[in-house]
N, C-alpha and C positions, 0 to 999 in steps of 0.2 A: 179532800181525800188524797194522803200521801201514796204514790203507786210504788215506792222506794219499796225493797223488801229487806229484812234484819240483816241478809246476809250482806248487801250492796254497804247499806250503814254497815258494818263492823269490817268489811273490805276498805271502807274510808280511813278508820279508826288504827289498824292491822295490818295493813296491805303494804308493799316493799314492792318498788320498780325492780325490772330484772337486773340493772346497771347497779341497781343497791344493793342486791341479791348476792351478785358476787363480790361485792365489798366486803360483804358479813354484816351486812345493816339489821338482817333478817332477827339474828340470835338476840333472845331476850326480850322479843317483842311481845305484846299480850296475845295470847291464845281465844278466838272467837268463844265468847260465854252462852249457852242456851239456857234465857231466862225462863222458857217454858218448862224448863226441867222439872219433874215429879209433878207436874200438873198432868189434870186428865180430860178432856177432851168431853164436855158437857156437865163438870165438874165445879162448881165453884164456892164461893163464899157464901151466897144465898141458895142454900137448898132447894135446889129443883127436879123435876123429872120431865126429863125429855125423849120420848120417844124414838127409837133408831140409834142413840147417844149413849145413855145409861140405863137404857129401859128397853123391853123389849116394845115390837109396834103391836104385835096380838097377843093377847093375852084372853085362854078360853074361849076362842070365837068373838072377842071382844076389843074393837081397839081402844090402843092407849091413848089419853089426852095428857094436853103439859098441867101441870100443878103444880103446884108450890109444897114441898115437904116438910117437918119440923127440923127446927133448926140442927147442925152438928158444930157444936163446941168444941170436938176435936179435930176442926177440918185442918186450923195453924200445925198443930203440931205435926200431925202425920204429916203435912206436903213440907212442915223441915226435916222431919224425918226422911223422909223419901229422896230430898233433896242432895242431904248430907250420904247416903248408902248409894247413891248414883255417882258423887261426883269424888267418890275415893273407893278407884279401880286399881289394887293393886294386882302389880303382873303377880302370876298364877307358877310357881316354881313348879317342875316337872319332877316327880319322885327318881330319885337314884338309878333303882333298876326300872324306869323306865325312859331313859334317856337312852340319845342316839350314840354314836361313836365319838361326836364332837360335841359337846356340849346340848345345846336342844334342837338341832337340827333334824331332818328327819331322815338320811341316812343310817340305819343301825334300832330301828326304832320299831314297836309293833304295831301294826292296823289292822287287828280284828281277825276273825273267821272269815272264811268266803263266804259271800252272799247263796243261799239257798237255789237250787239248779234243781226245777219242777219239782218232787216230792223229797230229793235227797237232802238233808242238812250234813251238812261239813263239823260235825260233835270233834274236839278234840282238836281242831287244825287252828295254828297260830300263823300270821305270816310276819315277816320283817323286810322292812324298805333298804334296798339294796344300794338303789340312785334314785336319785328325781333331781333334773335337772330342767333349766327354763331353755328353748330353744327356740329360733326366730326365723322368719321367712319372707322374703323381702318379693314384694307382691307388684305388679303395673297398678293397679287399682285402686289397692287399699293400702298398700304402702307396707310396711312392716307387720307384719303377724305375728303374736309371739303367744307358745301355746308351752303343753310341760309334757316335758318324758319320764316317764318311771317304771321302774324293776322291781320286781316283787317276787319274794319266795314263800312258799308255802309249805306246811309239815305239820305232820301229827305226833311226832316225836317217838314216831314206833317206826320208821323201818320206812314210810310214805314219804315223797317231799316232791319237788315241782316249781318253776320259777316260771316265769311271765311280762312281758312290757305292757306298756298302754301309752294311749296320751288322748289328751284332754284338753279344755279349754283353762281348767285351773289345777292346782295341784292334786287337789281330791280326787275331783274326774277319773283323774290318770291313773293312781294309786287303786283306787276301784276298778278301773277297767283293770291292769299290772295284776293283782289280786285275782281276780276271777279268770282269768287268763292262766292264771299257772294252775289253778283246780282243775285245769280240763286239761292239764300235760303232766300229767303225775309219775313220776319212778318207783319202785321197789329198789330197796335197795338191803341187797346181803349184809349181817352184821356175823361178826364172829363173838358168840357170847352175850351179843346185844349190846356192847357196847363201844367196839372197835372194829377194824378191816378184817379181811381176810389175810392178806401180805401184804408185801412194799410194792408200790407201783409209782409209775412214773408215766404224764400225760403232756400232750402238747399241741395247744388250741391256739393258731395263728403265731403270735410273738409268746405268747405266754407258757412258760415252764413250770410245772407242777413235781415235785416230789416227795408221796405220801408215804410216811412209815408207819407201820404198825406197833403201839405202845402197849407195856401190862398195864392191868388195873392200878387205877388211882393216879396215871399221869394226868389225864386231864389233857386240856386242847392248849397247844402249845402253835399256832396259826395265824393267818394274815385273820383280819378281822373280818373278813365277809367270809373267810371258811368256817371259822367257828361260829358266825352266826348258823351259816349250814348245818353242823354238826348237831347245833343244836336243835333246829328242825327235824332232823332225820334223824338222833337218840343215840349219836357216836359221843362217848364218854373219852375216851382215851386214843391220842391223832398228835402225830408233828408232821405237818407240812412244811415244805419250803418251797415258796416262789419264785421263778430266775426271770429275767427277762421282762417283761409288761408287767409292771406289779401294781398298776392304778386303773387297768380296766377290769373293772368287777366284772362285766360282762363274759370277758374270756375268760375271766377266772371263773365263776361259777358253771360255765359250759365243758371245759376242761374238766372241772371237778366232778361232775357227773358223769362224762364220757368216761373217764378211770373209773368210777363207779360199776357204771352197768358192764363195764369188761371183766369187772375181777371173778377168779378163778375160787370155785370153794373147795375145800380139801379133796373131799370127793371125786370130783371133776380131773382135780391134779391128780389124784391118786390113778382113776382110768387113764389119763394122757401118760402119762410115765411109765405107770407100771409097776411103782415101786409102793410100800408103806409111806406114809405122810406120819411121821414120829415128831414129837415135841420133847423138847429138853429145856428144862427151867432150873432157875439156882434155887429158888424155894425150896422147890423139890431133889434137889441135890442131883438135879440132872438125871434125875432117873428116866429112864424116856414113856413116854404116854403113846400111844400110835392112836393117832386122829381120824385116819381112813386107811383104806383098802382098796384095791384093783377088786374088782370080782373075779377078773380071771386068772391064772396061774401068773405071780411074781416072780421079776426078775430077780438073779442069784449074781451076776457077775456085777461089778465094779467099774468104774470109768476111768482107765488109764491116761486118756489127753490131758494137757493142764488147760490144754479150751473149752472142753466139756464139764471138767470139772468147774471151771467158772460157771459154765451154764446150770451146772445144778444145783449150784449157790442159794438156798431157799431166799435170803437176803436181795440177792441181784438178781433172782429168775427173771423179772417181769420189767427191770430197767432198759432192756435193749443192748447192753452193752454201754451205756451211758454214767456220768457220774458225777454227783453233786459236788459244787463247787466249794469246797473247804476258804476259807481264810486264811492265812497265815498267821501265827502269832504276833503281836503287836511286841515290838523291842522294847523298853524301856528308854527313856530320853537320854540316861548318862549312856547309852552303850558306844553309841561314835565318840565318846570322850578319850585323851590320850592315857590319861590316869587309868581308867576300867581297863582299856587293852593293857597295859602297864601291870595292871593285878592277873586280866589271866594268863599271861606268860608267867610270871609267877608260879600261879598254878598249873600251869600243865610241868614245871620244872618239877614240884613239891610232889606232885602225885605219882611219882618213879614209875612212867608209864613208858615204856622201852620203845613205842611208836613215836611219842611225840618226840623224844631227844634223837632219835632216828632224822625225823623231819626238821628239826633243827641244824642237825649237822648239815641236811644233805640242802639248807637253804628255803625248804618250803616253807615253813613258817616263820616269823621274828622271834 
C-alpha cells in the first residue's frame, strides 16, 4: 500500500525549487490535473447502491442494504460529459453598467440592499463600493495579519442616503459589515425640484475642497467619480462639483459632501434670514422673475449700497465664504513664444488704427 497522496506525485511531476522559481523555470510548466473530476463519490462503472453514498441509509423505517442495480449504458458518456463542462471554465465578463470605475474592480460597483434590521426591509435602497482596500498588522505572535477595509454608501434614490465602513477577515465580510453600517446613519437630504441643490456651496473636510454648483435641468452630473456615484444614490440629476486639494480620499470627499448637504439653506429659510423675496430669473423664460419664497413677516424696501454687502448678496457666492474656485488659465498655443507670431501681431496692432497702441509705441512700451 503506497501512503504517497496524488498531490505529493504531481508536486514530483510540477513542482519548481524556489532558486528555479525565480529564474522563470516556473512558466509553462504542467498545471496539476484532477483525474477524479466529474466522478462521484459511490458512483461507478458497476451499478451499485450504497447506503450513506448514493442512497439514503432509512428508508420508511427500513434500512437500506448494498445491492447491485441494473446496469447504466450511459455511465461513459455523462462522466465525459461532466468532465468536458468542469474542465472549460471560462472567466465570466461583468456587464457594462455593472462595472466598477476601473475595469472589474470593486470600487464603483453595486452590492445589494441592506441586510433586513428585525422587521424593517430596506425595499428600494442600492448601495455602491466606495474603497475596499487590503490592510495589514504586524502582530508579536502571529506575525503579519492582513484583514480588509470597506466604504460603502447607501441610497434609495429619493432624497435617503448614508455611508458606512467595516472590516472583515475577507472582502465580503467588510463590504457587509460597510453596507449595514450606513442603513443605520442615514441623511435626508433637500433637493430643489427633485433633482438638484438648493444653491452654490462650498465645504471643507480636512485637506479636501469641495465646490458645489447648482445646474438647470438636463445637465447631468458633471463630478469626481465618487460624487456622482452619491448623486446617484441620493436622486440629484443635475450637479458640477469641483474638488481642490485631497482629490484621492474618498472618505473626505464623501464626508465633506454630506456636511454641505445637511447645511444647505432652502428658499424658505433664506427668505426668513434676509428678509427679502427669493426671485428666480431664467433665459427660457426671458428672465421674467418667478419669486420662489417669502419672509412671513413685513419685507425689506431699501437697497444695499456697500459693494461688500452687495457681494454678500450675491445668490451665486452667498454660501462660499468669501472664497473662490481656482480657474485655470488658458493654455497658449505652442507657436506663441515663436519670433514670427510676435512678428505678426505687431503687425496687427499697427493695422488696427487703434490710437493706444501707436501711443505705446512711441512712448517705447511695446516693440
Amino acid at each position: 500500500m503506497n501512503s504517497i497522496t496524488a498531490a505529493d506525485v504531481w508536486g514530483g511531476v510540477t513542482g519548481v525549487s524556489n532558486q528555479g522559481r525565480k529564474k522563470g523555470r516556473a512558466k509553462g510548466r504542467k498545471k496539476l490535473t484532477n483525474l477524479n473530476r466529474g466522478q462521484v463519490l459511490g458512483v461507478g462503472k458497476v451499478n451499485m447502491q450504497w447506503p450513506g453514498l448514493n442512497a439514503p441509509i432509512m428508508t420508511d423505517r427500513e434500512a437500506v442494504t448494498v445491492k447491485k442495480l441494473p446496469p447504466n449504458p450511459n455511465y461513459e458518456d455523462n462522466l465525459r460529459q461532466a468532465r468536458d463542462k468542469s474542465a472549460k471554465t471560462a472567466i465570466q465578463n461583468t456587464p457594462p453598467l455593472e462595472r466598477g470605475w476601473i475595469g472589474s474592480r470593486m470600487p464603483g460597483t453595486a452590492f445589494g440592499p441592506p441586510d433586513d434590521l428585525a422587521d424593517y426591509k430596506f425595499e428600494g435602497f442600492e448601495s455602491r463600493v466606495l474603497e475596499l482596500r487590503m490592510v495589514t498588522n504586524m502582530t508579536g505572535t502571529l506575525g503579519r495579519k492582513m484583514s480588509f477595509s470597506a466604504f460603502v454608501a447607501v441610497g434609495n434614490k429619493n432624497g435617503i442616503a448614508g455611508f458606512g465602513k467595516g472590516k472583515g477577515q475577507n472582502g465580503r465580510a467588510a463590504l457587509r459589515k460597510a453596507k449595514n453600517s450606513a442603513a443605520q446613519h442615514l441623511y435626508f437630504v433637500e433637493r430643489f425640484q427633485d433633482r438638484t441643490v438648493y444653491h452654490n456651496m462650498f465645504t471643507k473636510f480636512k485637506s479636501t475642497k469641495i465646490f458645489i454648483h447648482k445646474k438647470p435641468s438636463g445637465y447631468g452630473l458633471k463630478c469626481h467619480r465618487a460624487l456622482k456615484s452619491l448623486c446617484e444614490l441620493i436622486g440629484i440629476e443635475d450637479i458640477y462639483c469641483k474638488v481642490e486639494g485631497s482629490t484621492g480620499n474618498v472618505r473626505c470627499i464623501t464626508q465633506g459632501f454630506f456636511d454641505a448637504l445637511s447645511k444647505q439653506e432652502v428658499h424658505s429659510e433664506l427668505a426668513e434670514r434676509m428678509g427679502y423675496h427669493v426671485v428666480e430669473r431664467r433665459p427660457e423664460r426671458e428672465f421674467l422673475p418667478v419669486v420662489l419664497a417669502s419672509p412671513s413677516g413685513p419685507t425689506k424696501t431699501e437697497t444695499y449700497k456697500d459693494e461688500e454687502e452687495d457681494l454678500e448678496v450675491r445668490f451665486d457666492r452667498l454660501y462660499y465664504g468669501g472664497r473662490q474656485q481656482l480657474e485655470k488659465p488658458e493654455k497658449k498655443p505652442f507657436f506663441a513664444e515663436y519670433d514670427s507670431y510676435k512678428k505678426k501681431l505687431r503687425f496687427q496692432r499697427l493695422r488696427r488704427n487703434q490710437k493706444k497702441f501707436s501711443n505705446q509705441k512711441l512712448a517705447g512700451l511695446i516693440d
